[in-house]
C-alpha positions in Angstrom: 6.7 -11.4 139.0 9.5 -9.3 138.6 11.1 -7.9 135.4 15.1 -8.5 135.9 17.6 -5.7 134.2 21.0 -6.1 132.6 23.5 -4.1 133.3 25.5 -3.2 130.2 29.2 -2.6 130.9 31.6 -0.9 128.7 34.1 -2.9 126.6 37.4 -3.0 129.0 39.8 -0.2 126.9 42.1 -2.2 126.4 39.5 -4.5 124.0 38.8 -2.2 121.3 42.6 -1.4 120.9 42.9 -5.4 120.0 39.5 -5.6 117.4 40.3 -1.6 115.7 43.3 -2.1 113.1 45.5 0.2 111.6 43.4 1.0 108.8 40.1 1.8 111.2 41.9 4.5 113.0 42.1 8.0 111.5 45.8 9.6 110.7 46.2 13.0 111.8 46.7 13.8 108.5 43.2 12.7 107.2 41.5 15.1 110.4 43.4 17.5 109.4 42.6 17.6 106.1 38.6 17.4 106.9 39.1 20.5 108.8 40.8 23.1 106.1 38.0 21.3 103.8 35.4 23.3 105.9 35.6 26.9 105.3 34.9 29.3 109.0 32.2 31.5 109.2 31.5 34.6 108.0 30.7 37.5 110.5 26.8 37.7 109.3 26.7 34.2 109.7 27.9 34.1 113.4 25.9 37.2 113.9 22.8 35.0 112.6 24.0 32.5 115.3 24.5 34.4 118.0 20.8 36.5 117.6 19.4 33.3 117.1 20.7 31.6 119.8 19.9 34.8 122.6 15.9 34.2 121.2 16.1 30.7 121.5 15.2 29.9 117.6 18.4 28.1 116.1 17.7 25.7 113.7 19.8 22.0 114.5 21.3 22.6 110.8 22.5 26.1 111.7 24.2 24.4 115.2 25.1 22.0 113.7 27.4 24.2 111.3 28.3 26.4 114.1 30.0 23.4 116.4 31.6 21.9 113.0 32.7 25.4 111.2 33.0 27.8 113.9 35.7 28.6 117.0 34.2 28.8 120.6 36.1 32.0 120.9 34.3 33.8 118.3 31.0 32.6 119.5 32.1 33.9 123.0 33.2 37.1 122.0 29.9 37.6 120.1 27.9 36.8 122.9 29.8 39.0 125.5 29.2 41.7 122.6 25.7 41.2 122.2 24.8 41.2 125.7 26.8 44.5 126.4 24.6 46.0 123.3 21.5 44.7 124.5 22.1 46.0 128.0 23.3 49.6 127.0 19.9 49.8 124.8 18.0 48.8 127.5 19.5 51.2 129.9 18.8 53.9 127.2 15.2 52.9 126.2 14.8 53.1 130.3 16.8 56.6 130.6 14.5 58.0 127.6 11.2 57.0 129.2 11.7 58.2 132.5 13.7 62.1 130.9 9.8 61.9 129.2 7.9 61.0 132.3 9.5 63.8 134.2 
């Protein structure tokens, strides 16, 4: 005996336009609103994000106010930052051990 499986299609598009009204669909205006509402982040608080996110240790609140308050181009910035510092300190940490080996 065999189990059978249903495939589950997608509404067709042009079905939800006919069952969403006018009043389901959000204005521009009301988005726009929800996003000066939120206020961006502060450097420490990207900072937070960034360090936590290079260890692997961000908390699904603190992500979840990164995607919703912050700009990708902060977060990119950041990172390329923090990787250049964590780089040169290696390289150093590396330089000092070997001037002390030697």
């Amino acid at each position: 005996m065999t189990l059978g499986r249903r495939i589950i299609q997608p509404p067709h598009p042009a079905d939800w336009r006919k069952t969403m009204s006018k009043s389901d669909k959000p204005s521009s205006q009301e988005t726009h609103q929800e996003s000066d509402e939120l206020p961006s982040l502060t450097f420490l608080e990207m900072l937070g994000s960034v360090l936590s996110a290079a260890f692997g240790v961000q908390s699904q609140r603190n992500r979840e106010r990164d995607f919703s308050r912050g700009k990708a181009r902060h977060f990119i910035l950041m990172g390329i930052a923090f990787t250049a510092c964590f780089v040169l300190t290696i390289v150093l940490v590396v330089k000092l051990v070997l001037a002390q080996l030697t």
